[in-house]
N, CA, C and O atoms as CSV, one atom per row, in Angstrom:
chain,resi,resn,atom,element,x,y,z
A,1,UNK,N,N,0.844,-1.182,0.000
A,1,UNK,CA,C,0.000,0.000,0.000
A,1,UNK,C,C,0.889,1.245,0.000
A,1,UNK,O,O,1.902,1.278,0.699
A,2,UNK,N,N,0.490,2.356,-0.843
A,2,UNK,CA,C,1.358,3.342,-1.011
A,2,UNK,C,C,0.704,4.211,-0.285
A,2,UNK,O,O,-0.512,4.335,-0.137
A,3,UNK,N,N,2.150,5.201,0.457
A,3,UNK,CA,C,1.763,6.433,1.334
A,3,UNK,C,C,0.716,7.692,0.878
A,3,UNK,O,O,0.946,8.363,-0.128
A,4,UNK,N,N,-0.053,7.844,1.445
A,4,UNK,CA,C,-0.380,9.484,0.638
A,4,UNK,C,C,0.635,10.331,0.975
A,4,UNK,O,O,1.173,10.104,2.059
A,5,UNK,N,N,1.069,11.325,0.275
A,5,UNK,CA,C,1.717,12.806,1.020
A,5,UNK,C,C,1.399,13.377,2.054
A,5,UNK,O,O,2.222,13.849,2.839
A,6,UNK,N,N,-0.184,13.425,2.245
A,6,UNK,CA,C,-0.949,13.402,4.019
A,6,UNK,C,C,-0.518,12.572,5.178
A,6,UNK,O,O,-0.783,12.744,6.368
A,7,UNK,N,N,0.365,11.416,4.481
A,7,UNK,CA,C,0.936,10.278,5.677
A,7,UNK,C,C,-0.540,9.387,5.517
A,7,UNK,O,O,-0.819,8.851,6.590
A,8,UNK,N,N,-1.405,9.143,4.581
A,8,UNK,CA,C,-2.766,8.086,4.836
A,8,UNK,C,C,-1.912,7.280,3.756
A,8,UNK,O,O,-0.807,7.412,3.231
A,9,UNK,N,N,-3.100,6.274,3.679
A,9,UNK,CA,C,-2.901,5.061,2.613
A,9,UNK,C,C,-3.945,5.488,1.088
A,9,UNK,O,O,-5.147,5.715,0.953
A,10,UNK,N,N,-2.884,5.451,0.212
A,10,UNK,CA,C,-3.424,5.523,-1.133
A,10,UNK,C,C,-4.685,3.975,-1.606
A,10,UNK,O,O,-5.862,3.871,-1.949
A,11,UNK,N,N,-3.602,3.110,-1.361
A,11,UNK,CA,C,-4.754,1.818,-1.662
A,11,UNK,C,C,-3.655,0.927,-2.933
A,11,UNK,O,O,-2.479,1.101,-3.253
A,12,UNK,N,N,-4.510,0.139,-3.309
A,12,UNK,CA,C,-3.655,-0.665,-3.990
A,12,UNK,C,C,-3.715,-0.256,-5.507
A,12,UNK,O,O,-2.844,-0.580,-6.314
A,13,UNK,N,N,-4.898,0.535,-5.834
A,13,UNK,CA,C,-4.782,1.253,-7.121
A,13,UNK,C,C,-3.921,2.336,-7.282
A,13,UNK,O,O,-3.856,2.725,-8.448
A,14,UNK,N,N,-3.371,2.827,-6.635
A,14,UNK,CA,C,-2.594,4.579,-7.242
A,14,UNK,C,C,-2.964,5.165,-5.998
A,14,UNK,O,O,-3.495,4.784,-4.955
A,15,UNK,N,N,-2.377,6.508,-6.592
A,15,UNK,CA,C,-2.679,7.477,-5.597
A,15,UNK,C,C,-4.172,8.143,-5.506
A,15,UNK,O,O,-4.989,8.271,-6.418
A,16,UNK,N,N,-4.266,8.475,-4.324
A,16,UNK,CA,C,-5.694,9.237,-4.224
A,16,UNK,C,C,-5.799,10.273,-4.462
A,16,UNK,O,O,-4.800,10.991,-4.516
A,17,UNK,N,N,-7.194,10.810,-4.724
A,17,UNK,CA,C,-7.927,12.224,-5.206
A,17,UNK,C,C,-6.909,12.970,-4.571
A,17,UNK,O,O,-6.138,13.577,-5.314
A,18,UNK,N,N,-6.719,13.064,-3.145
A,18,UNK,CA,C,-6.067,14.368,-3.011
A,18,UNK,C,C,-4.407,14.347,-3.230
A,18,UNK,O,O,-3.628,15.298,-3.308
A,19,UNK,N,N,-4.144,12.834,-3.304
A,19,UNK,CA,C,-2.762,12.914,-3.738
A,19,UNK,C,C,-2.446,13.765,-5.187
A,19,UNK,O,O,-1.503,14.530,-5.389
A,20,UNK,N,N,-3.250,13.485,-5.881
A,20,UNK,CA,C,-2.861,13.612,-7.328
A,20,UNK,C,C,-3.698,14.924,-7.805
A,20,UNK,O,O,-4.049,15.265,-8.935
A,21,UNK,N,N,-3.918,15.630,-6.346
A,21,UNK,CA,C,-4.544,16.840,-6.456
A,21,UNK,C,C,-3.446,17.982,-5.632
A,21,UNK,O,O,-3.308,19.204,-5.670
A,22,UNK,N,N,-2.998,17.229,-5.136
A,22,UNK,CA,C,-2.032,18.086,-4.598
A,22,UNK,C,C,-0.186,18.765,-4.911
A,22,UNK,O,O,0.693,18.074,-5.424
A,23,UNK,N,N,-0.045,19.832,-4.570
A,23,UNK,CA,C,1.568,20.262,-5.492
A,23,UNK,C,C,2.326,19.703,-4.818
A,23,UNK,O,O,2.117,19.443,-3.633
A,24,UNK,N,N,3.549,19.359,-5.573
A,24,UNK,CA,C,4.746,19.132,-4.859
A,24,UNK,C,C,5.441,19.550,-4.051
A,24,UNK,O,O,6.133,20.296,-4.745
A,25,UNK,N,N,5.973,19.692,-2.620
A,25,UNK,CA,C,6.508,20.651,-1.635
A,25,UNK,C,C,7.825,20.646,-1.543
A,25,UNK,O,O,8.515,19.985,-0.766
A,26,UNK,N,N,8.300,21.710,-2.690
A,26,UNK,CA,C,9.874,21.492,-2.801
A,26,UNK,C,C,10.588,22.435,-1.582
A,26,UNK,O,O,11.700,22.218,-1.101
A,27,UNK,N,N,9.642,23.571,-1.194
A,27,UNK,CA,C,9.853,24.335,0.242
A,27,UNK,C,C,10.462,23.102,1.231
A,27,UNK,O,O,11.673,22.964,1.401
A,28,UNK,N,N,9.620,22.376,1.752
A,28,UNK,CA,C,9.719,21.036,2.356
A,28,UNK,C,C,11.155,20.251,2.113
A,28,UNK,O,O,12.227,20.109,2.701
A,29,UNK,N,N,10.615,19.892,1.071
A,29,UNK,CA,C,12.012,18.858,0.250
A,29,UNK,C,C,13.540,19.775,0.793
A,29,UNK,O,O,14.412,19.572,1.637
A,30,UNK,N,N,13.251,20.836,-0.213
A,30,UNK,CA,C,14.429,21.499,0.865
A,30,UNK,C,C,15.093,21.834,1.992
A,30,UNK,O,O,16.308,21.964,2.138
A,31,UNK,N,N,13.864,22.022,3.108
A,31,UNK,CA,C,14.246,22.503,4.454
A,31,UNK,C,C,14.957,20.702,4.767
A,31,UNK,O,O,15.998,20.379,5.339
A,32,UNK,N,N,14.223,20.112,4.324
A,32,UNK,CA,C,14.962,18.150,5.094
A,32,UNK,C,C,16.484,18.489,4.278
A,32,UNK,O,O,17.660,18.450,4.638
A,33,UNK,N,N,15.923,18.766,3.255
A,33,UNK,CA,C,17.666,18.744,2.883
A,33,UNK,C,C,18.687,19.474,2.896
A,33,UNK,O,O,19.756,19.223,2.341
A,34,UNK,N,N,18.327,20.732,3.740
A,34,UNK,CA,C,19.521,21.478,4.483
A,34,UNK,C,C,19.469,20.981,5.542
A,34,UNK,O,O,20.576,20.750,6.029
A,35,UNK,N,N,18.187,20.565,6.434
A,35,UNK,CA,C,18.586,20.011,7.730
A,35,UNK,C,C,19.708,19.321,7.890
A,35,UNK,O,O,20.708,19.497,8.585
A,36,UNK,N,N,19.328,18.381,7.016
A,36,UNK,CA,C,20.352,16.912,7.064
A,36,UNK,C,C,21.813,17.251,6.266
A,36,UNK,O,O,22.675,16.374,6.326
A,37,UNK,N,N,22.102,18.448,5.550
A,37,UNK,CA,C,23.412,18.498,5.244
A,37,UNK,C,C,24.231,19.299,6.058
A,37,UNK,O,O,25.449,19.167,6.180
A,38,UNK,N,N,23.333,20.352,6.755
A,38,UNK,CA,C,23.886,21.398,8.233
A,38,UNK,C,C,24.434,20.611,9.142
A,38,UNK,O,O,25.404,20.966,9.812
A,39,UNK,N,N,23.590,18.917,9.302
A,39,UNK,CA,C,23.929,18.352,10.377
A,39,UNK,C,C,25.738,17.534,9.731
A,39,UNK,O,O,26.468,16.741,10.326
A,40,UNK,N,N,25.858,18.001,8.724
A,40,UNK,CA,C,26.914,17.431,8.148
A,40,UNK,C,C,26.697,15.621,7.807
A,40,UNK,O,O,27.367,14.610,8.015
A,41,UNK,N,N,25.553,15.894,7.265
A,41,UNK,CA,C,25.247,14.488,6.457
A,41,UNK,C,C,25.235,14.751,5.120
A,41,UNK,O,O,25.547,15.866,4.702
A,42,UNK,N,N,24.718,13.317,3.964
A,42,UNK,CA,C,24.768,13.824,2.764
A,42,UNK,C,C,23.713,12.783,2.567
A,42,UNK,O,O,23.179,12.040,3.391
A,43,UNK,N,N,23.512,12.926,1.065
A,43,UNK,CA,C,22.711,12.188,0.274
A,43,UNK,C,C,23.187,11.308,-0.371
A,43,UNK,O,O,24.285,11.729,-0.735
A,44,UNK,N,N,22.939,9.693,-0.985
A,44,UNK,CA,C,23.032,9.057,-2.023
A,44,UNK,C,C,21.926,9.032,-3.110
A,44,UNK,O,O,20.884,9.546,-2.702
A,45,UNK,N,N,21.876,8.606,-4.287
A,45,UNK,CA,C,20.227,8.772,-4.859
A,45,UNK,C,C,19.478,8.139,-4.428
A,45,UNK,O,O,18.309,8.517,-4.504
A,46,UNK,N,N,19.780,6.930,-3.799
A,46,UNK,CA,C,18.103,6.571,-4.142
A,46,UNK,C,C,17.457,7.138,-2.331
A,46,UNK,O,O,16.267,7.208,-2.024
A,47,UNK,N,N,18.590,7.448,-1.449
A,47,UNK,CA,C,17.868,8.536,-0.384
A,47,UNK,C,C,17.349,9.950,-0.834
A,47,UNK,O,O,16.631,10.658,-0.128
A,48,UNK,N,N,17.799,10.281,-2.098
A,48,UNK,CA,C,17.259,11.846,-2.637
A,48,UNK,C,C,16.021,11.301,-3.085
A,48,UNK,O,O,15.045,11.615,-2.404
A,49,UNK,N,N,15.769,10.348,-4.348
A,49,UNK,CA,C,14.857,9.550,-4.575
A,49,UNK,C,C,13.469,9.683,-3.749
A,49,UNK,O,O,12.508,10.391,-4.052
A,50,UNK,N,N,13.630,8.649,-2.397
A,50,UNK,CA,C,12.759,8.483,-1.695
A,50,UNK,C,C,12.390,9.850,-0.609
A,50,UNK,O,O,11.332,9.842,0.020
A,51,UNK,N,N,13.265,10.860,-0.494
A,51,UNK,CA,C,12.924,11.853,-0.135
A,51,UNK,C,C,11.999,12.716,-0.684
A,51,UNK,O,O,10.977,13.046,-0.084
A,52,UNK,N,N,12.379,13.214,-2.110
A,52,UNK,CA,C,11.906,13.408,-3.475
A,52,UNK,C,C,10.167,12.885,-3.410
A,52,UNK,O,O,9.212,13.611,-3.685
A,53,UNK,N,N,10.106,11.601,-3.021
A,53,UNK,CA,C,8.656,11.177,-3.451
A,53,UNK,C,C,7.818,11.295,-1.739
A,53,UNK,O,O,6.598,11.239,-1.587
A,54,UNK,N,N,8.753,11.449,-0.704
A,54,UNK,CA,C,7.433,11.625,0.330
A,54,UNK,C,C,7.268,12.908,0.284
A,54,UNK,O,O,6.427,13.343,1.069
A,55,UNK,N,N,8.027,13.980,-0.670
A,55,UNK,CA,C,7.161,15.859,-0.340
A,55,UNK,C,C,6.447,15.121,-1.957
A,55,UNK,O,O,5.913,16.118,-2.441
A,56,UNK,N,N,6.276,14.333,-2.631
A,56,UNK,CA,C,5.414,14.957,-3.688
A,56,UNK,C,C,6.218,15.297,-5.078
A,56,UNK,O,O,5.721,15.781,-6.095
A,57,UNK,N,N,7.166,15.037,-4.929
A,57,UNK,CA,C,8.071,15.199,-6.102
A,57,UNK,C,C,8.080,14.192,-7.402
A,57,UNK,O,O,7.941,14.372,-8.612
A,58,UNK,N,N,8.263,13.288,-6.745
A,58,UNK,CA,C,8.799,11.768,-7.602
A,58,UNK,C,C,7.250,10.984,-6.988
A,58,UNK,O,O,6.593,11.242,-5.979
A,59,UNK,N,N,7.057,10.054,-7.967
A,59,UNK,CA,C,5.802,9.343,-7.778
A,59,UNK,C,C,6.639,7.996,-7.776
A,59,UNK,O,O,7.123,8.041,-8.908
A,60,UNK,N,N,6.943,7.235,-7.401
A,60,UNK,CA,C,6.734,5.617,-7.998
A,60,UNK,C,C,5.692,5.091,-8.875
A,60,UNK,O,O,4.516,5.427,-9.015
A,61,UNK,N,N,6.473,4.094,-9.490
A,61,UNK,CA,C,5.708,3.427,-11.107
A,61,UNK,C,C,6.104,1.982,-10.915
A,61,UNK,O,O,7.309,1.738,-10.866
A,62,UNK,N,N,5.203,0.959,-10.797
A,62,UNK,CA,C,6.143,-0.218,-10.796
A,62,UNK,C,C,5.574,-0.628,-12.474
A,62,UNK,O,O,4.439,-0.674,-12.947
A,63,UNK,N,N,6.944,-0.889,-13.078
A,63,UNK,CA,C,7.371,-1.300,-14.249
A,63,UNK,C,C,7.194,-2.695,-14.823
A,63,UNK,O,O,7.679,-3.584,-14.124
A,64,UNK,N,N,6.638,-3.050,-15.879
A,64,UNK,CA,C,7.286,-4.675,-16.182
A,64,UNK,C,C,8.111,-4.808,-17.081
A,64,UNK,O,O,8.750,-5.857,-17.159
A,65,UNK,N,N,8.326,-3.627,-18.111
A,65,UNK,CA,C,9.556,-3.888,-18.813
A,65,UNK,C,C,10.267,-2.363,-18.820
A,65,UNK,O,O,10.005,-1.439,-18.049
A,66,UNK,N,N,11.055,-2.372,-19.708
A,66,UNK,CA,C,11.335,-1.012,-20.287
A,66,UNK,C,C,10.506,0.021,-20.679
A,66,UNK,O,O,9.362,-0.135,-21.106
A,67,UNK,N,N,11.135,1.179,-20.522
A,67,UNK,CA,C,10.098,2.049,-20.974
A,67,UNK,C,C,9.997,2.405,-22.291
A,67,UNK,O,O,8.917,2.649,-22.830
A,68,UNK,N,N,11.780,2.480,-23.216
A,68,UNK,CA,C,11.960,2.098,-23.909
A,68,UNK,C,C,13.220,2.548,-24.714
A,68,UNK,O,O,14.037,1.959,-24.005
A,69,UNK,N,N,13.983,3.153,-25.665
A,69,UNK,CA,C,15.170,2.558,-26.014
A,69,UNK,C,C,16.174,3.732,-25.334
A,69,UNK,O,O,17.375,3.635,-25.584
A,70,UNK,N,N,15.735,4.768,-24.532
A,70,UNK,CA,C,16.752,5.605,-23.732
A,70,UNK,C,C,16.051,5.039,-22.224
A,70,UNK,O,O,15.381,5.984,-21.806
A,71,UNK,N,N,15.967,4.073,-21.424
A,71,UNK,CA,C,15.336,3.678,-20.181
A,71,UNK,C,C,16.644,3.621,-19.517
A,71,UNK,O,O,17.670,2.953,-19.638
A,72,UNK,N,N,16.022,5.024,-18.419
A,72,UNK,CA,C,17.345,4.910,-17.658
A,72,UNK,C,C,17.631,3.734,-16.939
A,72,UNK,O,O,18.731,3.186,-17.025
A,73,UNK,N,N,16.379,3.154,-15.977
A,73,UNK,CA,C,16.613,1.935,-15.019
A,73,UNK,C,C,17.215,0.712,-15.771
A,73,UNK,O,O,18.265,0.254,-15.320
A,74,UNK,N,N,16.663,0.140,-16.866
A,74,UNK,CA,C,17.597,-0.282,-17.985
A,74,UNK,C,C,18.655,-0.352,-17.966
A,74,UNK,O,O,19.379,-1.338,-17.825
A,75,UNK,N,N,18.943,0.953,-18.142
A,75,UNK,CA,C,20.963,1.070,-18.205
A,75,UNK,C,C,21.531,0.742,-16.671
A,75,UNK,O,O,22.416,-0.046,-16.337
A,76,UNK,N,N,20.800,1.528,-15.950
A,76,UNK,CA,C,21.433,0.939,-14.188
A,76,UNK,C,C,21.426,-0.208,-13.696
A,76,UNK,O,O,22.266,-0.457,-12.831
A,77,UNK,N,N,20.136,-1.600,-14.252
A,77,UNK,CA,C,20.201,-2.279,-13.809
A,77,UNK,C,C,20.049,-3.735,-14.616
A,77,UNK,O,O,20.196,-4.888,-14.212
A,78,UNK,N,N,19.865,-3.455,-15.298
A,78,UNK,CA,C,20.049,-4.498,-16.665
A,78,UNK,C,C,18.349,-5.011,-17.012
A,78,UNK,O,O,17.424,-4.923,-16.204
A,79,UNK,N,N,18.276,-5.430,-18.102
A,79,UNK,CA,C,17.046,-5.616,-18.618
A,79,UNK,C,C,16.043,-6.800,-18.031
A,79,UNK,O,O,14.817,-6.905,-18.058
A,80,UNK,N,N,16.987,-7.567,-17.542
A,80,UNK,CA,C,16.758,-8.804,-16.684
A,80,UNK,C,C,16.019,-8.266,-15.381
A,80,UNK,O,O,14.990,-8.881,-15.098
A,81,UNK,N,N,16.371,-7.237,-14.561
A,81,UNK,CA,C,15.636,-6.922,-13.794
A,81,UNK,C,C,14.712,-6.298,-13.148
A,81,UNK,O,O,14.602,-5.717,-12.069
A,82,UNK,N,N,13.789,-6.652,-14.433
A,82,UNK,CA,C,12.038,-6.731,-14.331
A,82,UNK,C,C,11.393,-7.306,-13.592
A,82,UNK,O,O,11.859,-8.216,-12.906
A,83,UNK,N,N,10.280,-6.965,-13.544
A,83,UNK,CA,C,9.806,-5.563,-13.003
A,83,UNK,C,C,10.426,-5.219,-12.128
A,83,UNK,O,O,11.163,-5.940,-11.456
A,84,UNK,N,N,10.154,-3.540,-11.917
A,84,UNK,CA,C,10.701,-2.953,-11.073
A,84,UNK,C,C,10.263,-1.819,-10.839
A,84,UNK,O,O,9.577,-1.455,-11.794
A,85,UNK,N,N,10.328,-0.814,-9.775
A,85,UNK,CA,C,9.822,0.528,-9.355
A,85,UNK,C,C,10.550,1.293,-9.827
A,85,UNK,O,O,11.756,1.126,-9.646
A,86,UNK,N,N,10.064,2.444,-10.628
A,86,UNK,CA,C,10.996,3.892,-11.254
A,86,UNK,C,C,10.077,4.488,-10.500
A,86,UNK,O,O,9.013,4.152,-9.979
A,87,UNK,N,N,11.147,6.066,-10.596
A,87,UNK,CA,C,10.268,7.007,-10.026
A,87,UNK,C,C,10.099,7.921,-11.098
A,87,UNK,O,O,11.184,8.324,-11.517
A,88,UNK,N,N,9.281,8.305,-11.584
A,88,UNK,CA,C,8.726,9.648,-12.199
A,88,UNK,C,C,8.347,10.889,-11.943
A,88,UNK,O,O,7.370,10.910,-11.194
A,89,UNK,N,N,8.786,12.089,-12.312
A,89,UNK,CA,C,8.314,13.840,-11.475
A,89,UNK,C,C,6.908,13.950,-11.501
A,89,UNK,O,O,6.216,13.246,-12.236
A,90,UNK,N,N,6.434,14.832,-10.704
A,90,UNK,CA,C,5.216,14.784,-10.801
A,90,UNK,C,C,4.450,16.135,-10.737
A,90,UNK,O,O,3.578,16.503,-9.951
A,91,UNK,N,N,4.965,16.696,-11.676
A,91,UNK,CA,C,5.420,18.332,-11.716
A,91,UNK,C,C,5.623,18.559,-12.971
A,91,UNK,O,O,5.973,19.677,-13.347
């Protein structure tokens, strides 16, 4: 079950009315990510990633193949490992 941005449960179809009604909070996104670099931490991607998608940024997509002949996840992880979750902007 996927998060709403409210912190509720979307459901097993997608996101809900107000998910996919609501803007992305890059205000947000940002303040976590000076927090956490003031504190002298850093980021890897797929922690920017999953940061990225709880303000509303990045959606998750679970995949069964390619998307198609420039697919980034493709190139990162080989074609063999299908399905899989991409994230997409949502903006």
């Amino acid at each position: 079950m996927k998060k709403c941005f409210d912190g509720g449960n979307c459901g097993e179809g997608g996101y809900c009315d107000k998910c996919l009604n609501t803007k992305p909070d890059f205000e947000g996104f940002m303040d976590e990510v000076l927090e956490h670099v003031f504190d002298g931490g850093g980021f890897d991607g797929v922690e920017l990633q999953e940061l990225a998608s709880t303000f509303g940024i990045l959606k998750t997509v679970e995949m069964q193949n390619p998307c198609g002949e420039a697919c980034n996840c493709e190139a990162l992880v080989g074609a063999d490992s299908f399905p899989l979750t991409c994230y997409r902007k949502t903006y």
